[in-house]
C-alpha positions as CSV (number, residue, x, y, z in Angstrom):
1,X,-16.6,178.2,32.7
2,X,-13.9,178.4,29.7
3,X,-14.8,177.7,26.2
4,X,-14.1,174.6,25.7
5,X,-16.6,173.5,28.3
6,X,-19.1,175.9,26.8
7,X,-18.6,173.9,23.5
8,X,-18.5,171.0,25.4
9,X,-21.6,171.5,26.8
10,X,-23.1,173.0,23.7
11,X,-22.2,169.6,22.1
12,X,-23.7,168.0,24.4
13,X,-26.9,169.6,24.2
14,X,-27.1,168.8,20.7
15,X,-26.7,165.6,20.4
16,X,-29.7,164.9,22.9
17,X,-31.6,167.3,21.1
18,X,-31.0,164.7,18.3
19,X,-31.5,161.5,20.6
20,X,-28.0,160.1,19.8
21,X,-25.4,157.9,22.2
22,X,-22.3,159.6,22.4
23,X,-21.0,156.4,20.1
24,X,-23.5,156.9,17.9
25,X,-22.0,160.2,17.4
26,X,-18.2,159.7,17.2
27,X,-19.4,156.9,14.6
28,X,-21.2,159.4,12.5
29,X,-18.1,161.9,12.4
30,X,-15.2,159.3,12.7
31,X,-13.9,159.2,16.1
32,X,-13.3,157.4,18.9
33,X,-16.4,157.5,21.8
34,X,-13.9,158.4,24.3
35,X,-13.1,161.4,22.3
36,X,-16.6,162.7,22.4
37,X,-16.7,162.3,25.9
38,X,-13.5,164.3,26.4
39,X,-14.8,167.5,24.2
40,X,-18.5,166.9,25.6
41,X,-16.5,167.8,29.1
42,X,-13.9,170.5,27.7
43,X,-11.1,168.6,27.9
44,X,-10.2,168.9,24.9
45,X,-11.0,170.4,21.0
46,X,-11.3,169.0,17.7
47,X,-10.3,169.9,14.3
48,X,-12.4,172.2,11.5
49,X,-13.1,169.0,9.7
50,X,-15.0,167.2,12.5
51,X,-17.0,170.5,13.1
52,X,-18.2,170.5,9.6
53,X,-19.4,166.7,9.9
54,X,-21.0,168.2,13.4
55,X,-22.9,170.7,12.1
56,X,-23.9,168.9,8.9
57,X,-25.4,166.1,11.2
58,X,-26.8,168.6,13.7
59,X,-28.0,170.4,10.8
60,X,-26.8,174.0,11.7
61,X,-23.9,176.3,11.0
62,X,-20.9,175.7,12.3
63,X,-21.0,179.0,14.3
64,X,-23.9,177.2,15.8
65,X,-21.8,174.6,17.5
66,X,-20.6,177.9,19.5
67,X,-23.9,179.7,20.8
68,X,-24.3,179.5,24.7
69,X,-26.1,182.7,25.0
70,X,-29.1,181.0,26.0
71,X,-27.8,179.1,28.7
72,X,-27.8,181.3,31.7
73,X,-26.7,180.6,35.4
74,X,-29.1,178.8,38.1
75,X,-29.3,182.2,40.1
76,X,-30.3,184.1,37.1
77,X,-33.1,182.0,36.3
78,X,-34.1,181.9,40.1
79,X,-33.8,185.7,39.8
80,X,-36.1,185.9,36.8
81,X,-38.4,183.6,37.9
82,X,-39.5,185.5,40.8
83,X,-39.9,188.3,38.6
84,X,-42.4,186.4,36.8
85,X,-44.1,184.9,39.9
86,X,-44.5,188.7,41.2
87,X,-46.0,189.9,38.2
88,X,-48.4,186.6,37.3
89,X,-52.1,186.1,38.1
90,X,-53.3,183.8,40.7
91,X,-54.6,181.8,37.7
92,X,-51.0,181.2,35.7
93,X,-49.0,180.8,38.8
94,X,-51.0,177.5,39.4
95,X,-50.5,176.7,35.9
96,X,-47.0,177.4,36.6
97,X,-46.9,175.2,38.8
98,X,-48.9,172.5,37.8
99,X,-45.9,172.7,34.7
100,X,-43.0,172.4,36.9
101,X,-44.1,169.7,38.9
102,X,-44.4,167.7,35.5
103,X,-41.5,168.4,34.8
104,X,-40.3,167.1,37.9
105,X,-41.7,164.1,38.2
């Protein structure tokens, strides 16, 4: 994946976090909807100046807009989560479980 998906994605993230349409968005920081949905899926950039009104309505620093550490591929977190089954209690892996079929459903 290249950066400007990352952002993209990153964006993309954010602005659900914040419960907003993707117009809702390119109204707040002046641009077109169809823009948004071009940098939400990295096909393209935008100028300093939008990422300042980005990270001012996101409420975070602009370097912010750029953090993708925490996203990590499906087979990782597949890898990691049998890690965690191994090592868990009868007890917590129904509670595990119980929590992922929530989320599920």
């Amino acid at each position: 994946m290249n950066t400007l998906q990352l952002f993209g994605r990153r964006l993309k993230e954010l602005r659900k976090l914040k419960k907003l349409t993707q117009e809702q968005l390119a109204e707040l920081v002046d641009l077109d909807p169809k823009q948004i949905c071009r940098i939400e899926n990295g096909g393209c950039f935008t100028t300093f100046e939008t990422l300042e009104k980005i990270a001012k309505i996101f409420n975070v620093n602009i370097s912010d807009l750029f953090y993708c550490e925490h996203k990590k591929p499906k087979d990782t977190l597949i890898k990691e989560m049998n890690e965690i089954f191994e090592n868990a209690s009868d007890e917590n892996i129904e509670l595990i479980y119980k929590i992922v079929m929530a989320v599920v459903q």
